[in-house]
C-alpha positions in Angstrom: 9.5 -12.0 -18.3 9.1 -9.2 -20.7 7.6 -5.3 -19.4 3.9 -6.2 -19.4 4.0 -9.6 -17.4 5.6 -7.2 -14.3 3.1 -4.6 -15.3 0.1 -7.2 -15.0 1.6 -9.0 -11.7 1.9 -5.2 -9.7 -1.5 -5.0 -10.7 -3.9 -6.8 -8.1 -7.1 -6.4 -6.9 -7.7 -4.1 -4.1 -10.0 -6.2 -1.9 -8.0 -7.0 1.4 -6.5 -10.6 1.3 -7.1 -11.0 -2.7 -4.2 -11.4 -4.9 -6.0 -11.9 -8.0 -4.7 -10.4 -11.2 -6.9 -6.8 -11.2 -9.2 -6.2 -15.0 -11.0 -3.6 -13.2 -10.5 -0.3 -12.6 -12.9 1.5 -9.9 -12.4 5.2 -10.1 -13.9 7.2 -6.7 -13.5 10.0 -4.4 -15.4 11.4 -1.7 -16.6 15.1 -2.1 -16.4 15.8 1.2 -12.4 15.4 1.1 -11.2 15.9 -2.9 -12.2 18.4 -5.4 -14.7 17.0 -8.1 -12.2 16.0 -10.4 -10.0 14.0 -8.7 -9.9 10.5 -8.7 -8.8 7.7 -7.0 -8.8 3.9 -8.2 -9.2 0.6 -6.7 -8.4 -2.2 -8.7 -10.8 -5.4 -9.2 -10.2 -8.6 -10.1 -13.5 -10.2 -11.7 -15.2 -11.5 -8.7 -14.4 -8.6 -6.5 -15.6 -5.9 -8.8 -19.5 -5.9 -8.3 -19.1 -6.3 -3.6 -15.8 -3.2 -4.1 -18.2 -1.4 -6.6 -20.8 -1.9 -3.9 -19.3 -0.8 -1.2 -18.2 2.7 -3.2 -21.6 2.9 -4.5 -23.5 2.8 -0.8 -21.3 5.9 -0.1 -21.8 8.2 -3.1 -18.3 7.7 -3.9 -18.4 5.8 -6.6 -17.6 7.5 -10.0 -17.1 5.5 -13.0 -15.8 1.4 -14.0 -13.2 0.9 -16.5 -11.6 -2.4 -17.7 -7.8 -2.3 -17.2 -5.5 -1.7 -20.5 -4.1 -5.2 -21.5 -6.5 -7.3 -19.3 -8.8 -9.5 -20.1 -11.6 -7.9 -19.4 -10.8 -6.3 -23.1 -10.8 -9.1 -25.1 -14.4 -10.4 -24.0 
């Protein structure tokens, strides 16, 4: 197991009880706790992304999707 195949196993989605390789990053904050440029991330897996970008979304919080570096979100 080479660098990238740990890399890609610590990175699972963020939706509780999921352990699904993530693709997606969700990046979000709140602006009634963090300054307007910070950021925090959830990570997706494919068939969590739309119900966690849902969830952000319904609160304002949500600030921009991004495909994970090395997933295979990238290689559609």
């Amino acid at each position: 197991m080479d660098e990238s195949d740990t890399l890609a196993e610590a990175l699972i989605c963020s939706a509780r009880g999921c352990r699904a390789p993530a693709g997606w990053a969700l990046r979000w904050n709140n602006p009634r706790l963090h300054t307007p440029e910070r950021r925090k991330t959830w990570l997706a897996c494919e068939v969590h992304r739309p119900s966690l970008g849902d969830f952000l979304t319904a609160r304002g919080f949500l600030r921009e999707v991004t495909p994970l570096p090395g997933s295979p979100t990238l290689e559609e």
